[in-house]
N, C-alpha and C positions, 0 to 999 in steps of 0.2 A: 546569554552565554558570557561568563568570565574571558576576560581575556591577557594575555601575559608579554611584557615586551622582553625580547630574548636576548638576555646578558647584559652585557654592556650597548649594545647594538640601539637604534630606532625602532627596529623589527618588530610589531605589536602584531599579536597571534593570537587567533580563537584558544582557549582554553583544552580544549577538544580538539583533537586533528586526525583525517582520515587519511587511514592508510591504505593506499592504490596497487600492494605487490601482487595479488589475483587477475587484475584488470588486462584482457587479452588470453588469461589459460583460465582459471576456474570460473571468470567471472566475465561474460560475452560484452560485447562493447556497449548494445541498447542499454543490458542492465546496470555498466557502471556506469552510463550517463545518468541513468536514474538514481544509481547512488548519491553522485554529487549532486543532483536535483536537489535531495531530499537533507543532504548534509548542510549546502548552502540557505536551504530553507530554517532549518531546525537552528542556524548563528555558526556551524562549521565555517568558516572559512579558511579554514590551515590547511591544506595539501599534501601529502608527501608521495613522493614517487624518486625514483633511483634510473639510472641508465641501466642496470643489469634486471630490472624486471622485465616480464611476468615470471616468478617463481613456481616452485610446486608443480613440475622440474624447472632446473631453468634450461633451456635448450638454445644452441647458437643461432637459430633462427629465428627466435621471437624476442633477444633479445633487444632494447629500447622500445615496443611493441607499448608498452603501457604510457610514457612518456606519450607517444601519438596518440593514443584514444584521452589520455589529458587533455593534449592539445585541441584535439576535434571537437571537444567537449567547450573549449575556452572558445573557441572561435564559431561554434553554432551557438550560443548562449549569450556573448556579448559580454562576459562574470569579468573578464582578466583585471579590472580595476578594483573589483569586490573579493579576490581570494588573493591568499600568499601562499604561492609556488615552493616547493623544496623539494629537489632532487639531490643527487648523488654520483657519486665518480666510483667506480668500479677497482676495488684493489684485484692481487695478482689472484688468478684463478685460469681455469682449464676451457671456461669460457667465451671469454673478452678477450684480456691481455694477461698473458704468461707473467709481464713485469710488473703489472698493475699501472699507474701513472708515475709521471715526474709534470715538473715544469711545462716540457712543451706539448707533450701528453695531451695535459690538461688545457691548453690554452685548443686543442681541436674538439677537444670532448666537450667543453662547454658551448662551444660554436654548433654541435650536432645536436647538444640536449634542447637550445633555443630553437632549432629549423623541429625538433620533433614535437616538441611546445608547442607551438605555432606563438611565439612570444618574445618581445626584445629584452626580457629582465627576468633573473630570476632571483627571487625575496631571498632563498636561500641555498648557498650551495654546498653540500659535503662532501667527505671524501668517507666513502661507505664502510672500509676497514682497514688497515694499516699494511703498507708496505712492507716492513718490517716483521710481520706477523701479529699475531694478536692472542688474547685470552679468550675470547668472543668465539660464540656457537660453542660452549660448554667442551673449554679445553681450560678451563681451569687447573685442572689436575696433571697436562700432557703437553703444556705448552713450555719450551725450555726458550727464556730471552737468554741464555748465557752463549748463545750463537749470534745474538746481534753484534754486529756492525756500528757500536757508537757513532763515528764520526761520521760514518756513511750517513748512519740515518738524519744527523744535526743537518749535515748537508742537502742530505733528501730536501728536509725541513723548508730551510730555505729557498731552495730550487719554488717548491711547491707555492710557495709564501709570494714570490716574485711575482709568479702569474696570475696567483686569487687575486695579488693588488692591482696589477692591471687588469685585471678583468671589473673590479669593483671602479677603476680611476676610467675605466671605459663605460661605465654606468651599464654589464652585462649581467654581474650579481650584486649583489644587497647586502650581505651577510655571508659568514662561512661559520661552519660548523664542522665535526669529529662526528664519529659515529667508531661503534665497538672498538673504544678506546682505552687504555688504560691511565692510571692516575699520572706515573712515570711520563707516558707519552703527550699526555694533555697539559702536563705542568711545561715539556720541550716546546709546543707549539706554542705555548703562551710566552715564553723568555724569547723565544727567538724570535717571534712576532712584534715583540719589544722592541729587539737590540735591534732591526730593519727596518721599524715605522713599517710592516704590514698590518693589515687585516687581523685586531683579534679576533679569539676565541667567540662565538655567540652562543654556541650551543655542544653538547654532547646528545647523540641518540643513541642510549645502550638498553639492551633486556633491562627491565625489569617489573616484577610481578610481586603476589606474596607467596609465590614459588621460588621467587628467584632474584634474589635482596642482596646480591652483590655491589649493586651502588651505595649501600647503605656505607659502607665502611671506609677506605680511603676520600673513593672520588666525592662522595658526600663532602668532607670536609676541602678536598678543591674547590668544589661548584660553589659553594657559599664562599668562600674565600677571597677567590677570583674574577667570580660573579660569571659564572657559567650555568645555561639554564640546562636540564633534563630535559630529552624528550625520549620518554618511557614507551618503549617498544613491546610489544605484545606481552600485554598487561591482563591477560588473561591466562596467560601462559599457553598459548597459541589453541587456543579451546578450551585447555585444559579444568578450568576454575570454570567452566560453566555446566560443567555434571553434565554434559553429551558423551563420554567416553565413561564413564560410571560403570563397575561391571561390566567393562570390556564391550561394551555397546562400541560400535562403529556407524553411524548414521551415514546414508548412502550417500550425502550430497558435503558430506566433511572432508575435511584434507586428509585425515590418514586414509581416508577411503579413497583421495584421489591420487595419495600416495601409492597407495598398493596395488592403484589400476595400472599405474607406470614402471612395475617392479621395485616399488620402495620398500620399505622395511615399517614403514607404517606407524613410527616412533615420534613424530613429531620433532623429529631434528634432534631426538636426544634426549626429550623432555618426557617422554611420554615412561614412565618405570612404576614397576611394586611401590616403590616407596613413594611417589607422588601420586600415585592412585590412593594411596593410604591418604596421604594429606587432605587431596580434595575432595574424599569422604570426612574427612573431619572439618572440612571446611564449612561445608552442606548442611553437617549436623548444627554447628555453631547458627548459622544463617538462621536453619528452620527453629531454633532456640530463640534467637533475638528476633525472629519475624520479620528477617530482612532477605530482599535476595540477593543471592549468593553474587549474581555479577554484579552490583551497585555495592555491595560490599568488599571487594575487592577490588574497585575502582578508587585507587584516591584524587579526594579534591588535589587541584593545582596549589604550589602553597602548603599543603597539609604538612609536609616532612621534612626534613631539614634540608633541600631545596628547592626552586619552586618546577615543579612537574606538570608537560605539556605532553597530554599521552598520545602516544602515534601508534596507532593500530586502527582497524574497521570494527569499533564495538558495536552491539545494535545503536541507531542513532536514538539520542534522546526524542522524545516527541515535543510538540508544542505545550506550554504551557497552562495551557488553557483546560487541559485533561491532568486528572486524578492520575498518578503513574501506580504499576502494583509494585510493592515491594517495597516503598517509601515511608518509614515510621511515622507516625500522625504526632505534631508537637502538642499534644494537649500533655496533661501532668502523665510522667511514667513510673513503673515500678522499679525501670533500671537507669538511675541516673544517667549512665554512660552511652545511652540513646539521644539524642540532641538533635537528628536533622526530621525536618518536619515532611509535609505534604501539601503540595501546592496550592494554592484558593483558586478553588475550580467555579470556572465560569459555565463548564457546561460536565452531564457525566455521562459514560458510558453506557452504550443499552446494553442489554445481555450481552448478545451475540459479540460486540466488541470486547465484552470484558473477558468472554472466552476465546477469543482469538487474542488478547494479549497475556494472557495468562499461560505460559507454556509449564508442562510437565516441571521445569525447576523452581517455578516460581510458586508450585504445592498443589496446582487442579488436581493432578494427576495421583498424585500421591498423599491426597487429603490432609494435607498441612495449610488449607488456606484462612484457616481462621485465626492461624500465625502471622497473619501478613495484613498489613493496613494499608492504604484507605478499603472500607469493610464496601467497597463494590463487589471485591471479589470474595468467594462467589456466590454469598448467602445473603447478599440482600445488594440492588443493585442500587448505590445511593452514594454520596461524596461521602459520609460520614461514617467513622467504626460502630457495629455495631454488636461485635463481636471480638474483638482483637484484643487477646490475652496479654498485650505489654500496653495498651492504653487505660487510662482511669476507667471506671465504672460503668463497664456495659449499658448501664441503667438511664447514664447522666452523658450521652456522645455528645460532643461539639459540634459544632457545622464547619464546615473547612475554612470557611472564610478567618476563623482563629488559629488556623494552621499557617507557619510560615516556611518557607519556599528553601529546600537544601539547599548548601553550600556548595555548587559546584565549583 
């Protein structure tokens, strides 16, 4: 597992980070201790959770609810030396607090996220959305700053800045971060953090997918700039890019489905429309074309883009390396130059029955595109090597994996 130090900061983070906002409502507490079993197992050790979880709804009684099954988890496990913690401060909502935080706010809310933790530090601490308001949760189009409060908010700023630095001069947090922020407001927090000797900037955590590539443009050029890292928030586009919602499929154990059991509208927050169901049919197609799957496709490496991206969502966890993964282009010679990441050197392969229980309907069992898809276990001959895969060299002439080298993540 690659791993990234965040910003300017000491802060060194799995490349990969699991995101904990189910944990307590869709997702019961045995199974998220299993998650993080299986995450910390597979090199996850990045964390993230927030004081306003469990989501999907959020409800005033559950919330910090997920902070604790964190905690439970750190303290039956013994892990707190081998993971890095990141939570979150709750801006103004109907939930928590009407005003969101200030200064002293903050210096009780971080004293509650450790007792919920069961922990004396936490690696990283954010403030989850902006006081001031924001562009975030797709109000790009409806969101008016011409009602801000400049000075208030510089003040805000500061106020804010006072108590991350004693929190950080009391050895509570490690690092601070932004989260649905904008360029404007991320450039305030870095000048003022300056002109005080606070805490800078380590991180931003905003959407983004290949649905949803709003970081690409201003705050792109901050984050390199500045030396702010990404950490890319539902990079699936909260299901969306995994072809579960395809033709209006609602699978029973999904969020719009858990949506709609709580009276939601079943939209994925916003995200879910005609025109991005268009996309991620055209996504699929692309995928089944280049014999890749579609969710490792839409996953970029850390690094990859113009700047360096630490994705925080629960995607399937990678497995161990020691297994053939499906969906992963074989480096032997290609037909398509712009193919480049290889398939691991498998120590051991799949029997059958494994290669069909990992092979799900998008990865082409189902839909008989699997001779698109390399390493050739799946599903017509069960073996490390392609022996049918229409973008590797000559059917006739397969390599053995051990010539295959290991993707970029």
């Amino acid at each position: 597992m690659d791993s990234t130090t965040l910003g300017t900061s000491d802060l060194r983070v799995s490349g990969v980070c699991l995101g904990t906002m189910t944990f307590g409502n869709q997702t019961a507490e045995a199974e998220a201790h299993a998650q993080m079993d299986r995450a910390l197992a597979a090199g996850i050790t990045f964390f993230d959770t927030a004081e306003l979880y469990p989501v999907n709804p959020v409800r005033r009684e559950t919330v910090g609810l997920t902070e604790e099954i964190v905690g439970a988890w750190l303290s039956a496990r013994g892990t707190r030396d081998r993971v890095q913690i990141a939570t979150k401060a709750t801006g103004p909502g109907d939930k928590v607090r009407a005003a969101g935080f200030d200064g002293a706010i903050l210096r009780r809310i971080i004293d509650a996220s450790l007792r919920r933790l069961n922990t004396d530090h936490i690696d990283l601490y954010q403030l989850h959305w902006p006081v001031r308001g924001s562009y975030a949760f797709r109000q790009n189009w409806r969101y008016d700053p011409s009602k801000q409060d400049r000075a208030a908010t510089l003040a805000h700023m500061e106020d804010v800045l006072a108590a991350l630095d004693e929190a950080v001069r009391a050895g509570k947090i490690g690092a601070f971060g932004l989260s649905n922020e904008s360029a404007w407001g991320t450039a305030r927090w870095i000048d003022t953090a300056e002109r005080i000797g606070a805490p800078r900037v380590a991180s931003i955590q905003n959407e983004y997918s290949m649905l949803y590539r709003a970081f690409d443009t201003d705050l792109a050029e901050l984050a390199v700039n500045e030396g702010v890292t990404l950490l890319a928030y539902s990079p699936l586009a909260a299901g969306l890019l995994t072809g579960k919602y395809l033709d209006g499929a609602e699978p029973a154990a999904s969020r719009v489905a858990a949506d709609r059991a709580t009276g939601g509208p079943g939209d994925l927050g916003g995200r879910r429309t005609p025109r991005a169901d268009a996309a991620v049919a055209a996504w699929h197609g692309l995928a089944a074309e280049l014999g890749l799957d579609p969710i490792h496709m839409a996953s970029p490496s850390p690094g990859s883009g113009p700047s360096m991206r630490s994705r925080s969502s629960a995607p399937p966890i990678r497995h161990s390396s020691t297994i053939c993964w499906p969906g992963w282009i074989c480096g032997c010679p290609t037909r398509r130059s712009s193919v480049s990441t290889g398939c691991i050197a498998a120590t051991r392969c799949p029997t059958e029955p494994q290669a069909r229980a990992l092979a799900t309907p998008r990865q082409g069992w189902q839909r008989g595109r699997a001779r698109a898809i390399c390493p050739g276990h799946l599903p017509m001959r069960i073996s490390c090597c392609p022996r049918s895969c229409r973008i590797c060299a000559s059917p006739s002439s397969p390599r053995p994996c051990s010539s295959y080298r290991a993707p970029n993540w």
